[in-house]
C-alpha positions in Angstrom: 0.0 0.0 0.0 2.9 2.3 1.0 4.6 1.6 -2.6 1.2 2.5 -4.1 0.9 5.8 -2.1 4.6 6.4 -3.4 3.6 5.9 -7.1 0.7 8.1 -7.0 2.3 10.9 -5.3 5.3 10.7 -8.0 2.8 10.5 -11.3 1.4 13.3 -9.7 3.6 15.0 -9.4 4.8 14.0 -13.0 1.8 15.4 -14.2 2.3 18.9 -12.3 6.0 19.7 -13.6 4.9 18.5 -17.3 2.1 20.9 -17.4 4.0 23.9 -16.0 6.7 23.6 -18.9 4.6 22.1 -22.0 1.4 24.3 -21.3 2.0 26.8 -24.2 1.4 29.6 -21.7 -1.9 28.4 -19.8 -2.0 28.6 -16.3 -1.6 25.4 -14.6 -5.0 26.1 -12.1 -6.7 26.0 -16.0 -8.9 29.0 -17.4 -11.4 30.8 -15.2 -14.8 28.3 -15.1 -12.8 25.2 -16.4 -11.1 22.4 -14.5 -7.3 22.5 -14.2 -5.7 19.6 -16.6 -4.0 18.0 -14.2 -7.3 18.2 -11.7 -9.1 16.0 -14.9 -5.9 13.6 -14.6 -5.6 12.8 -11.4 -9.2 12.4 -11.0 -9.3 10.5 -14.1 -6.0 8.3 -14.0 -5.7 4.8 -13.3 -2.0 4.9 -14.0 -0.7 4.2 -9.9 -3.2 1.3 -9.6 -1.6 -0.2 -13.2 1.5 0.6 -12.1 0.9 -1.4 -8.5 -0.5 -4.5 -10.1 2.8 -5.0 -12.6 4.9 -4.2 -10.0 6.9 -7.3 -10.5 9.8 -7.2 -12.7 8.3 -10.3 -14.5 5.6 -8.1 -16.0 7.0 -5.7 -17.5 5.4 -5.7 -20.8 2.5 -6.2 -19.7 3.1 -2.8 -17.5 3.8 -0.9 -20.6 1.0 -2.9 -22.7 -1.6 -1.3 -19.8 -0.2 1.6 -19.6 -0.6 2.7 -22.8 -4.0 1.6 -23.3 -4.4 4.1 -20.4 -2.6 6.9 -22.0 -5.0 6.7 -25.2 -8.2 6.8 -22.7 -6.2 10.1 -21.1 -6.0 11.4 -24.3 -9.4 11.3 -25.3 -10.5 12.4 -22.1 -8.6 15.5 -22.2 -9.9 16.3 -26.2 -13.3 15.5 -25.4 -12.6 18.2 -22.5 -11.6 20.7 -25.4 -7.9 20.2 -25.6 -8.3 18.8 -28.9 -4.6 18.5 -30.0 -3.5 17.0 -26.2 -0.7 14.6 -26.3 0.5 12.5 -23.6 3.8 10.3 -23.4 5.1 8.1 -21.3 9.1 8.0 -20.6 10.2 4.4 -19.6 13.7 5.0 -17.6 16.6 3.1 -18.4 17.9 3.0 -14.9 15.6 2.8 -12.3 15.7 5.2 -9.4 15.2 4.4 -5.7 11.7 6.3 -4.5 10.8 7.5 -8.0 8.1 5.7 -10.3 9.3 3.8 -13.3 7.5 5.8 -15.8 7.4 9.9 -16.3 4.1 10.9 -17.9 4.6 14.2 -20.1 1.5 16.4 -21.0 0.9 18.9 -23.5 -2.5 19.8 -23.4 -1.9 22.6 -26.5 -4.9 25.1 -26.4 -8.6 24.8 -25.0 -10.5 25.2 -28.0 -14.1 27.1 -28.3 -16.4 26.0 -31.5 -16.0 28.2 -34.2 -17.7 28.2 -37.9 -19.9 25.4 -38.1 -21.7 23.8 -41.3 -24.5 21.3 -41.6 -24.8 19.1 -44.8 -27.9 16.7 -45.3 -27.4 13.9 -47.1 -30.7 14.4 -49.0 -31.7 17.6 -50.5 -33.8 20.2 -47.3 -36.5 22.6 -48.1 -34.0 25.6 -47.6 -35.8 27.5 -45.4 -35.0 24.5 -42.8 -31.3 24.6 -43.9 -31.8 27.9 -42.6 -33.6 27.1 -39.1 -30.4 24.4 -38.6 -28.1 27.3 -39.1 -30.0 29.2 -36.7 -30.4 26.7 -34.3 -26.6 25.7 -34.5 -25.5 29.4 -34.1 -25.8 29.5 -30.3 -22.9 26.9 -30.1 -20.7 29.3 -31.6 -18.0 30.1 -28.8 -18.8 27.0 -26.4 -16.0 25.3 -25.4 -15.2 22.5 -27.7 -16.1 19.7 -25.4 -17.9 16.3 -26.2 -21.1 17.3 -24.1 -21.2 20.9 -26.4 -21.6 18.6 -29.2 -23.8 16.3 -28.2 -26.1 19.1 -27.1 -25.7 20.7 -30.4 -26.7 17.2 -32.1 -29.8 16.8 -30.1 -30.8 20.3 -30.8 -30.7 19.6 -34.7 -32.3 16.7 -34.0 -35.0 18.3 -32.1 -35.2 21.7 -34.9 -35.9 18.7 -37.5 -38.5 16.6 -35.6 -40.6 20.3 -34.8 -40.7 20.0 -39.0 -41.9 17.0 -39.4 -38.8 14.0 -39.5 -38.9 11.4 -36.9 -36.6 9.1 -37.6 -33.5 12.0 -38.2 -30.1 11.3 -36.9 -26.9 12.7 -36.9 -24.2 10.9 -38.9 -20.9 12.1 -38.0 -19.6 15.4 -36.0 -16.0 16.3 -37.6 -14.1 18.8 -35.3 -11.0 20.5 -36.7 -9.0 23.4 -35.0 -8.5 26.2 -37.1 -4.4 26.6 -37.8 -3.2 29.7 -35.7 -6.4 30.2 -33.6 -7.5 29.2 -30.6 -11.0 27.8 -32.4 -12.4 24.3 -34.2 -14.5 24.1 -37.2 -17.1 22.2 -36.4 -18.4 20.0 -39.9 -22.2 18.5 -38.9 -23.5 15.3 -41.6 -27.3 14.9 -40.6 -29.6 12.2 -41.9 -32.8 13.3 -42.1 -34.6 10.8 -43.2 -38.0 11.6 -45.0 -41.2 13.7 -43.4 -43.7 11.4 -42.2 -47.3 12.0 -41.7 -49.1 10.7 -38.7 -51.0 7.2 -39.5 -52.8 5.6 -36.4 -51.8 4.7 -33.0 -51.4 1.3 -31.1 -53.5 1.2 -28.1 -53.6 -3.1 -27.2 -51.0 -2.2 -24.6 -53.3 0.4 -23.2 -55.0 -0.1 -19.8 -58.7 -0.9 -21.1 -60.1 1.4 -18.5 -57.6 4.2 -19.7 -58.3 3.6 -23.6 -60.9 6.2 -24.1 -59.0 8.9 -22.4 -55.4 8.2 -24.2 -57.3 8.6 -27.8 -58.5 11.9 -26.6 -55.3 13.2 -25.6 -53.2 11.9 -29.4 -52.3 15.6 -30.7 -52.3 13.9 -34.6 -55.2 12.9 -37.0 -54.4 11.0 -40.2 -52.3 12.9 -42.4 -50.8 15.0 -39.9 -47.4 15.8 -40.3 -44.9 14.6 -37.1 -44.0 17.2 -34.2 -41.7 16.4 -31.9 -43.3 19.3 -30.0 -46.8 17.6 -29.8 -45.2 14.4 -28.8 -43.0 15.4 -26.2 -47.3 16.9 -25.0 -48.5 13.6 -25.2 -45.9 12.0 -23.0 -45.9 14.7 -20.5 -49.9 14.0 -20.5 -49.6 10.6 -19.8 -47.0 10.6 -17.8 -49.8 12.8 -15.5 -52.4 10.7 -16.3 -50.9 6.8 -15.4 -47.7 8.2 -13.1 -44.2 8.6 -13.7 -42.6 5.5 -15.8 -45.6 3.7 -16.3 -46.6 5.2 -19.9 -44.5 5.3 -23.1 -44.8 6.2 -26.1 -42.6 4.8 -29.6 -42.9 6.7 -33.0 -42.7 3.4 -35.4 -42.6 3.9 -39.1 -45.6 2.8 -41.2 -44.5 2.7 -45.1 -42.3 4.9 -47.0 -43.6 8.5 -45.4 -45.8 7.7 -42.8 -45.6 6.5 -38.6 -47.9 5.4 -36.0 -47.3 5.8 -32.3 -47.3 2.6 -30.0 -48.3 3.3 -26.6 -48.2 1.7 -23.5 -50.0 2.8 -20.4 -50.5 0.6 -17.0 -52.4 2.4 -14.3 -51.0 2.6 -11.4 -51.8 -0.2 -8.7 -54.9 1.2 -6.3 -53.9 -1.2 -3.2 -50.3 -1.3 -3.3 -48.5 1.9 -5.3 -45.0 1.6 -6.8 -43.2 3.3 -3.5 -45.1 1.3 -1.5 -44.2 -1.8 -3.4 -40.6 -0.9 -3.4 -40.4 0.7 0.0 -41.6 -2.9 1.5 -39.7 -5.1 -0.3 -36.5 -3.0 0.8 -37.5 -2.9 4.1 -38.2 -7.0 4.1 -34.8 -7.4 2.6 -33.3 -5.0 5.3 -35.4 -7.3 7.7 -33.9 -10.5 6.4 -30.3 -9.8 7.0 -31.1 -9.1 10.4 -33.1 -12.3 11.1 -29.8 -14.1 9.2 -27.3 -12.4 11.5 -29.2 -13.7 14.9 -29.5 -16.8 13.5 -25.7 -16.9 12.7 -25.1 -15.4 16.5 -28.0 -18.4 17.7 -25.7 -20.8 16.3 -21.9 -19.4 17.8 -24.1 -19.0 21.1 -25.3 -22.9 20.7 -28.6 -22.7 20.4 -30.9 -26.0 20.2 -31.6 -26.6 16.6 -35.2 -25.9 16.8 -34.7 -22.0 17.6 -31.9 -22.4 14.4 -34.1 -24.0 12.4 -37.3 -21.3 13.3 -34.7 -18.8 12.6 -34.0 -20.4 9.0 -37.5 -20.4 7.9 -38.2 -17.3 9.0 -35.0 -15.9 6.7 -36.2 -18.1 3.8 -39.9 -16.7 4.3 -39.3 -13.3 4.5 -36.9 -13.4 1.5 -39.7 -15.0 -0.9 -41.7 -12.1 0.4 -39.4 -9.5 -0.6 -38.8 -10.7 -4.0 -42.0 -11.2 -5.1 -42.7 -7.9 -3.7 -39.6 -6.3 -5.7 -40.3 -8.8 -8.9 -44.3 -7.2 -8.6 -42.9 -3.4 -9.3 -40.2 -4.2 -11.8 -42.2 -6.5 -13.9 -45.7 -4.4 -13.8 -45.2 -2.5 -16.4 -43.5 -4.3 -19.5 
């Protein structure tokens, strides 16, 4: 444990010095409202706990074979952080020195890009005035930091702008980032699919609650030939959600031809004698209850007990834990 403690102090403190000479000027506490790069690596880095486990002089290659698996997942953590041209390397010392780790880890983190220029391409031809409301809708991304979750939110929000205009099944293809040579910004390339408009069909109701059927129809925002909106769909799910609680409704969008979808829904009321928390909240508690009946019947038997008490104690274990799983089993399997 001591030699692990030692490790982790020195990569460390590897990290520190690399950073304060390779850090093209950044501060190593990071920029003002981001995390410090060697903060993300030392929370991130499994490095000391590799280097522990191929301590032995025996497995050396496989050391260096783990290692720099884990210098790749460092790598991309630190790009999807914004440092898209980071580089790590690690420096294997010939001779080894008393106190010091047997590998130096080197960091240049380059710049902490912000998304600049960024152009959408369909791969089927889009009425222009939505190529303009993707443009639009992409424009607030300008200046974000170029991190993974900044383009992930800028994917759904495409996804969402094309869905309000009537394309269900759109997806993104690819997200190509690339900094801009002498700035401190990426061009940010977006490839959407967006499949074709679809127009609204019927709706699935056999996994409806029959006592809840009538009221679902009512609340479907689409009649035949209505074109899709994500906006009237995300509605209905927030309707039923009210209407059979929480998790217990869902709704797909299933295509239906070449240009068309219907909605599957499922709806289970909620039970009237024993609700989900209560369902869950006694089975946990009967669980909870069972390990204590097992641990006086495990102090029953160092104590000597008579083997009828042991046995009464056994049952009563075995009794209560049938309980609590068909309790649990009657709130995870209720809605399916």
């Amino acid at each position: 444990m001591l030699a692990g403690r030692r490790l982790a102090a020195g990569f460390a403190a590897g990290i520190w010095l690399a950073i304060a000479a390779l850090a093209y000027g950044q501060d190593a506490a990071g920029e003002p409202g981001r995390p410090s790069v060697a903060s993300v690596l030392e929370a991130a880095t499994n490095l000391p706990k590799i280097l522990e486990r191929y301590a032995a002089p025996e497995s050396e290659e496989e050391l260096r074979e783990a290692a720099e698996t884990e210098r790749l997942r460092l790598v991309g953590i630190l790009r999807n952080d914004g440092y898209l041209t980071a580089e790590i390397a690690l420096e294997w010392p010939e001779l080894a020195i008393a106190g010091a780790p047997p590998v130096r880890v080197r960091v240049d983190p380059g710049l902490a890009y912000t998304l600049g220029a960024i152009d959408i391409a369909a791969t089927q031809p889009l009425p222009e005035a939505l190529v303009d409301e993707l443009q639009a809708t992409a424009a607030p991304s300008v200046g974000d930091d170029a991190t993974a979750a900044a383009l992930d939110s800028l994917s759904r929000r495409l996804i969402w702008t094309l869905g309000r205009n009537g394309y269900p099944f759109a997806r993104v293809e690819t997200v190509d980032v690339a900094p801009e040579p002498g700035l401190q910004t990426a061009s940010v390339a977006v490839r959407v699919d967006a499949g074709e408009p679809a127009r609204f069909v019927d709706a699935d109701f056999t996994r409806v609650d029959r006592v809840l059927q009538d009221r679902v129809a009512l609340l479907v925002p689409f009649a035949a030939g209505d074109l899709y909106s994500v906006e009237k769909l995300a509605v209905l799910r927030q309707d039923l959600a009210g209407l059979a609680g929480g998790d217990r409704a869902r709704v797909d969008v299933v295509p239906e031809g070449t240009d068309g979808f219907r909605l599957a829904l499922r709806v289970k009321r909620a039970s009237q004698l024993l609700p989900d928390t209560l369902l869950s909240g006694l089975g946990f508690g009967l669980l909870i209850a069972a390990l204590g009946i097992i641990a006086a019947r495990q102090a029953a038997v160092s104590a000597g007990a008579n083997r009828a008490a042991v046995r009464t104690l056994s049952i009563a274990t075995g009794g209560v834990l049938l309980l609590a799983g068909g309790l649990l089993a009657l709130r995870v399997f209720s809605f399916v």
